[in-house]
N, C-alpha and C positions, 0 to 999 in steps of 0.2 A: 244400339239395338238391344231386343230384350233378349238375354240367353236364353237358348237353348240347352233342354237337357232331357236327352234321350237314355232308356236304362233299362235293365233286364235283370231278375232274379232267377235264382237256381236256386231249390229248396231240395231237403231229405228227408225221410219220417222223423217228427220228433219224439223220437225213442222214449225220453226220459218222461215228457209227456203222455206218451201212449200207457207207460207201468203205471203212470196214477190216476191216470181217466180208467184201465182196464183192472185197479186194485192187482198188475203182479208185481209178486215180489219175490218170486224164484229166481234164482241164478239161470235165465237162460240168454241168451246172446240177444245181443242189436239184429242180428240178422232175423234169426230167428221169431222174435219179439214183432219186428216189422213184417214178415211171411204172415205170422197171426191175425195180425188188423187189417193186413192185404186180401185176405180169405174171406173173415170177417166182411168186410167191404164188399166182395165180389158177392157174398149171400144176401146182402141186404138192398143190392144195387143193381149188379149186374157187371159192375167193373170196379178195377181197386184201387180208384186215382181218393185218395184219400182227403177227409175235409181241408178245405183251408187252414182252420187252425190248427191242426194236426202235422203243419210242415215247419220245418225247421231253416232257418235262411245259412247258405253258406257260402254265397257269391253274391255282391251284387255291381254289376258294370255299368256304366257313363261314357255316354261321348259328347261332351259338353261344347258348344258354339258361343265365342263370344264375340264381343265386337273386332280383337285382336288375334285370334287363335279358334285350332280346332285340335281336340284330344281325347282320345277314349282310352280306357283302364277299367280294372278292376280295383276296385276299393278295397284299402287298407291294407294285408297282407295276408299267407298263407293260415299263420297260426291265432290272428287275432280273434276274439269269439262274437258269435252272433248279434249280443250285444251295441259292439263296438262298431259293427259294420252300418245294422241300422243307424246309428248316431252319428258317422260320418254321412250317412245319404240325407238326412233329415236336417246336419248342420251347415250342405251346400243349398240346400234352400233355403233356410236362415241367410246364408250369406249372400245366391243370386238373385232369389227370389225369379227364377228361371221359367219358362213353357217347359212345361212337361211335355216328353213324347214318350209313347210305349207303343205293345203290341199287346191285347188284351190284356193292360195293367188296369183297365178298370175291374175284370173278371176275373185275374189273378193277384198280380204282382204286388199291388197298393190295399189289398185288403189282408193279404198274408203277409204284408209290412204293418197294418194296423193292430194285427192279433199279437202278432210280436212286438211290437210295442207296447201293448199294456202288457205283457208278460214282463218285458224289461224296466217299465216307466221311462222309455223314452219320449222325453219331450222334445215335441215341436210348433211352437206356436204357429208359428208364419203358414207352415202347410196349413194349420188347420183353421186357421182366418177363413171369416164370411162375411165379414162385414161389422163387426162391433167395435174393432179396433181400428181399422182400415177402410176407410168406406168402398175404395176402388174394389175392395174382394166383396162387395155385396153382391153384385150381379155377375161378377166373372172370378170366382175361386177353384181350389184342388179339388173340391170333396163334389161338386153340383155334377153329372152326366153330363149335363149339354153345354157347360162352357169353355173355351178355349185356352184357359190357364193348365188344363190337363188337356191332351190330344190322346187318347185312344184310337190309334189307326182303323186297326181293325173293327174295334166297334161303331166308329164313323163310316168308314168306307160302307159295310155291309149293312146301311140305315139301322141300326142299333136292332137287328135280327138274327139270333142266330143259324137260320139256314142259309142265312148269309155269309158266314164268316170263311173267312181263307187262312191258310196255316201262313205263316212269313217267311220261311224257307222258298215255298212255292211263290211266292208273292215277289221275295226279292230277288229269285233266278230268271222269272219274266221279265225283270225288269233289267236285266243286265247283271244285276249283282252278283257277290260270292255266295251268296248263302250259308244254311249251313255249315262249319265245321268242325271236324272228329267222333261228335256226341250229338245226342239230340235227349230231349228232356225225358226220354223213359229209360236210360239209359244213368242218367246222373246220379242214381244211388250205386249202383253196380261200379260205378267207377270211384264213387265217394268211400265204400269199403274197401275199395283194393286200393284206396292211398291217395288218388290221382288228384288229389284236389286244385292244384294248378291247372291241370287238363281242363277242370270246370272252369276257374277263373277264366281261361284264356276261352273258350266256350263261351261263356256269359257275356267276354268283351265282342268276339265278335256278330253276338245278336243286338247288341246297345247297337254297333255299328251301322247292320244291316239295318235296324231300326230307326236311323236317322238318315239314310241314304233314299231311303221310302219315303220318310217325310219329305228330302228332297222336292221331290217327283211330285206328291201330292202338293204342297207349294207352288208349284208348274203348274197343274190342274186346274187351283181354285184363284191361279194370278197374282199371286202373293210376291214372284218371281219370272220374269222373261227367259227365253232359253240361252241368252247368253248368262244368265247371273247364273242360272242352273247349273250350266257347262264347267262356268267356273268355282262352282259349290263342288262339285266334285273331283274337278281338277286339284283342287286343296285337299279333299279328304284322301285323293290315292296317292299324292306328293307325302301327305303328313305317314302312312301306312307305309312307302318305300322308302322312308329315311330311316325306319325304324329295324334294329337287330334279331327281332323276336319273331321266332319261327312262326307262330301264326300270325302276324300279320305280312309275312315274307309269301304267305300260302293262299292268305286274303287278295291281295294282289295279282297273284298269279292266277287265281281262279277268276278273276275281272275281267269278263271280256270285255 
């Protein structure tokens, strides 16, 4: 079977970025500095969700499906930098050459992994095949909207509209799931200053999660899978979640009805 791999980023302002696009160079604080581009934002827009480039990655989670196994994580560790984390995401698709799944990673996730990327020069050939090397990625690669080597849930499910679009918290509680927990994304800088950065990781793993339990479902849908392969797709992902010691997926679980 082809892997699966489903995934979810958590970004912060990037600070060090925002002093040299806004030329300061006063001693004033991350916090501070980020309030300014937040205001900024909200004058020229009307709200302060800040450009894409303008974010900084500090999480990014996998729940990865193979022929033998299912496991989800947060990649690399607490203290490794930005960097590092994209080039571990970049060098499991070198290695699976996996289906992408997300939840608006065509309209977030994979383009604030692009910007940082050229910030870092992280290379990744394989994601970025079309066909010159590979002929298979001519008509079905990462980078195209409409092919199935990337799955954008949301922007499939809601015929690529967005008065269409559904949040996945709400998405995957209709569906049975956990949903959300502890944090939700407007939240993740406030907790990124007071420390919590595990809080985030363990956040970030449980939307990879939820985002591959959707896909599930959708699988069901389009026939892809019978309801007993279904039954037992999920049977494996909440066996694999309660063998495990870690208080959110101990919480994941529990909220499963």
């Amino acid at each position: 079977m082809t892997p699966i791999l489903a995934f979810d980023i958590e970004t912060v302002p990037d600070v060090a970025g925002l002093r040299l696009l806004h030329g300061i160079e006063a001693q004033i604080s991350d916090h501070d500095l980020a309030e300014f581009a937040f205001r900024e934002r909200r004058a020229r827009t009307g709200h302060d969700f800040l450009p894409l480039h303008q974010h900084r990655v500090v999480a990014i989670a996998c729940a990865l499906r193979d022929e033998d196994s299912f496991r989800c994580w947060s990649l690399g560790s607490a203290e490794e930098t930005e960097a590092v984390l994209i080039r571990r995401f970049f060098d499991g698709i070198e290695k699976y050459t996996p289906q992408l799944v997300s939840w608006n990673g065509s309209g977030f996730d994979l383009p604030v992994l692009h910007y940082r990327s050229l910030v870092h020069g992280v290379s990744a050939p394989r994601y970025w095949e079309q066909g010159d090397e590979d002929k298979d990625f001519r008509y079905n690669n990462y980078i195209a909207r409409y092919h199935m080597r990337h799955v954008d849930l949301m922007d499939v499910l809601s015929l690529y509209q967005n008065r269409g679009q559904a949040p996945l918290d709400e998405m995957a509680r209709l569906l049975g799931f956990p949903g959300k927990l502890g944090l939700d994304g407007s939240r993740v800088w406030e907790a990124y200053q007071a420390g919590e950065i595990e809080s985030i990781r363990n956040y970030c793993a449980t939307d990879a999660a939820n985002t591959y339990l959707v896909f599930q479902r959708f699988q069901l849908i389009r026939g892809q899978c019978d309801e007993k392969q279904y039954r037992k797709e999920l049977k494996l992902v909440r066996e694999t979640f309660a063998k495990s010691g870690e208080n959110h997926w101990r919480e994941f679980v529990g909220r499963w009805s």
